[in-house]
N, C-alpha and C positions, 0 to 999 in steps of 0.2 A: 504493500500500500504506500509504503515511505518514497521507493522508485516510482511509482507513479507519481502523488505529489510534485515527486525533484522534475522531472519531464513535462510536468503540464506548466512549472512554476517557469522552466530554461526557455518551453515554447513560447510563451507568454512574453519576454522579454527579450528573445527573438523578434517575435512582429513585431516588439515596439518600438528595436531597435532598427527594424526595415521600412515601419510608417517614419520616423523621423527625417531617417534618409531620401525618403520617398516626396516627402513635405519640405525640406531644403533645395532639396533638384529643383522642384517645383517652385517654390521662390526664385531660385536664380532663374529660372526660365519667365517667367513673367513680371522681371522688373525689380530682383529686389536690392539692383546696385541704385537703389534710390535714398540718398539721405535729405530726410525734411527734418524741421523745425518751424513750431511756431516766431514770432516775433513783433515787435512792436516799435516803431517811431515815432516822433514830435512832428510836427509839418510848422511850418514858420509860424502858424498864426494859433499855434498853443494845444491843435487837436492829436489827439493820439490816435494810431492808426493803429489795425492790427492786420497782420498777415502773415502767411505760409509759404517757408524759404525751400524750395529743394535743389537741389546737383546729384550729379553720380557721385557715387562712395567710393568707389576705384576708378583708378587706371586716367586719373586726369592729369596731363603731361604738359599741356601748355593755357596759358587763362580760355577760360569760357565766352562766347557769347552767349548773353542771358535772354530772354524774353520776361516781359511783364506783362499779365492779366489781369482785366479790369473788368468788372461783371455788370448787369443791366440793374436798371433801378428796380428796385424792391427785393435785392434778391443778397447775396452774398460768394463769398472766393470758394466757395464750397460747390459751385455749379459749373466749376474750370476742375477740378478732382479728378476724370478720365484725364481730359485731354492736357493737362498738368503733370499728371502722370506718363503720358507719351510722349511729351520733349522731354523730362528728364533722360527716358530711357534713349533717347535720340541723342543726348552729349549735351544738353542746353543747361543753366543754371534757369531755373523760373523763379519768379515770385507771383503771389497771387493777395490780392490785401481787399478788405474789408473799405467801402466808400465810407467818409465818416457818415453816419447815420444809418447805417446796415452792418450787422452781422454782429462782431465783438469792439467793434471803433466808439471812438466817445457817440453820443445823441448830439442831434439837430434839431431846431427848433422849428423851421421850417427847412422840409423833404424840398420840396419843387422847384426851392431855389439852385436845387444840386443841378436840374437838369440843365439851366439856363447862365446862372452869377458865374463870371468868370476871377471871382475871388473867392470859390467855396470847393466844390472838389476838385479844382485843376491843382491847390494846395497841396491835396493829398497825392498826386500823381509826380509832381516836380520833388516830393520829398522819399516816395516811394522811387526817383530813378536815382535821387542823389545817395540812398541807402544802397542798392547794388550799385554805385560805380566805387562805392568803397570798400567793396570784399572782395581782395587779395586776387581771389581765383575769378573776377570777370573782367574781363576787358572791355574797359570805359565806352571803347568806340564802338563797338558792336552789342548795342543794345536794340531789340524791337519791344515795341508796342502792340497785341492784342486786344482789341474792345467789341464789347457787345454791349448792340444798343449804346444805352446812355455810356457805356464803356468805349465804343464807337465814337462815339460825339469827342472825346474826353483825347482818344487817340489821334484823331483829327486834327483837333488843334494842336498836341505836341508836336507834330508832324509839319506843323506849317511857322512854327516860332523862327525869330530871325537868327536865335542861336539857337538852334535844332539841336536837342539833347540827345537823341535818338537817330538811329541811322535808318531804321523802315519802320512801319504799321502795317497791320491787316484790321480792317475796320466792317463788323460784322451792323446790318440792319442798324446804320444809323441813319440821323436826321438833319436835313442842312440847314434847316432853321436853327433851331439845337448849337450847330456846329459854327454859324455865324454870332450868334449871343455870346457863347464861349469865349472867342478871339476877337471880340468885340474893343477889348485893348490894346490886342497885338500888334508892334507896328512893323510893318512889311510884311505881314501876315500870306505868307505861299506855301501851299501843302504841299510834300514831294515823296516819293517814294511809297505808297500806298496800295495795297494789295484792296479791293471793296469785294462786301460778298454780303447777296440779298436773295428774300424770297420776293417770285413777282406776286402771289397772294398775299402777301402779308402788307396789308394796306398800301401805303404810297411807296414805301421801302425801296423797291429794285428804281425806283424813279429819282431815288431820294440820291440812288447809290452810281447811276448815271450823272447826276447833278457834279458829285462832289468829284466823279473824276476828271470829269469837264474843267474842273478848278484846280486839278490836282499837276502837278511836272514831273516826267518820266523821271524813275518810270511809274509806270502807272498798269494797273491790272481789274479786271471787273469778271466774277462771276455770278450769273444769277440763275435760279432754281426758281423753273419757269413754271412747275406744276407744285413747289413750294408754299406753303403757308408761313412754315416755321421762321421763328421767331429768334434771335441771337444766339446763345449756344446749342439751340436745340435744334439750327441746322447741321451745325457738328455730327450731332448726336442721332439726328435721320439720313446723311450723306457720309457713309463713310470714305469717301474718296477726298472730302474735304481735306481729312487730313495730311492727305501724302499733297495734295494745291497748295496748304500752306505752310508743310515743309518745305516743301522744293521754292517758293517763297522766301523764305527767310534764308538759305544755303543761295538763293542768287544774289540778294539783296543784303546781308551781312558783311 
């Protein structure tokens, strides 16, 4: 009875030691050279921002180009999580942060001026680039902009400032009304390097996204998703080809 015992107790921690192994592959095979951290910054004008830093864990030999993500109003950095996850696995440093008045960022008193005041969330995007240009592993120069929607609007105008912080944008479903409010102080205000991508269902959008390239200086890029409704990330997330449009975006335009 004692030898059975001993052989059910050796089998037993056999499997467990073959699921572990079995559950590590598996990790390494689906991304798990990803190091995050939360984090948080001050932006000039006192608010605290919060957001989620990742890079690869290995094998990074020379600085990064990072990208930054910016999410649509009402929503938070937690709806960029897939596809945040797939540039890291692609070489990219990301950051992803919270608008103030969404997600973990201080509160606002008035929301709707986020969409339009170009002294309220552009704050947090000029302090969200000056935070990755000063970690070690990203190179200053090659940084992109991501936005959705009101994250769009946001990327837009960094894209067009007369000291262009940023080297491209991909500017998902945004609005050129929106995007003229914004840079409404900007002086020399020319947007350049801009990838645009709309659904034509989804209201005025693909119209909005014709507008803004028309404004925009090579290069310049437009896709639209003509039986699309969807709505800022959740073109992403119905078109999976987007993603490799706008890698291959960011690897020409970097």
């Amino acid at each position: 009875m004692g030898n059975v015992k001993q052989i059910i107790a050796i089998s037993v921690v056999v499997l467990l030691l073959l699921s572990i192994s079995v559950c590590a592959a598996h990790m390494r095979e689906t991304g798990a050279n990803i190091k995050k951290s939360d984090i948080s910054f001050k932006t000039q004008d006192g608010v605290t921002i919060h957001g989620t830093y990742g890079r690869p864990a290995h094998g990074i030999k020379t600085r990064l180009s990072a990208v930054l993500l910016i999410h649509q109003y009402d929503s938070n950095r937690s709806e960029w999580d897939a596809f945040f996850n797939y540039l890291v696995q692609e070489g990219f440093a990301v950051l992803s942060y919270d608008v103030r008045g969404h997600g973990h960022s201080d509160k606002v008193e008035d929301m709707e001026a986020l969409l339009t005041a170009p002294d309220k969330a552009p704050q947090d995007l000029y302090a969200a680039i000056r935070w990755l240009k000063g970690r070690e592993e990203v190179s200053p120069q090659r940084i992109a902009v991501i936005g959705a929607s009101m994250g769009g609007n946001l990327a837009c105008l960094v894209s067009g400032l007369q000291d262009k912080p940023i080297k491209t944008a991909v500017v998902i479903s945004a609005k050129t009304s929106s995007v003229k409010s914004l840079s409404v102080k900007a002086e020399n205000f020319k947007m350049s390097s801009v990838f645009y991508i709309a659904g034509a269902k989804d209201e005025e959008r693909a119209l909005y996204a014709r507008e803004l390239a028309d404004m925009t200086a090579a290069p310049v890029d437009i896709k639209i998703y003509e039986n699309s409704s969807a709505h800022g990330v959740q073109l992403i997330n119905e078109n999976p080809d987007l993603n490799g449009l706008i890698l291959s975006w960011l690897k020409k335009t970097l």
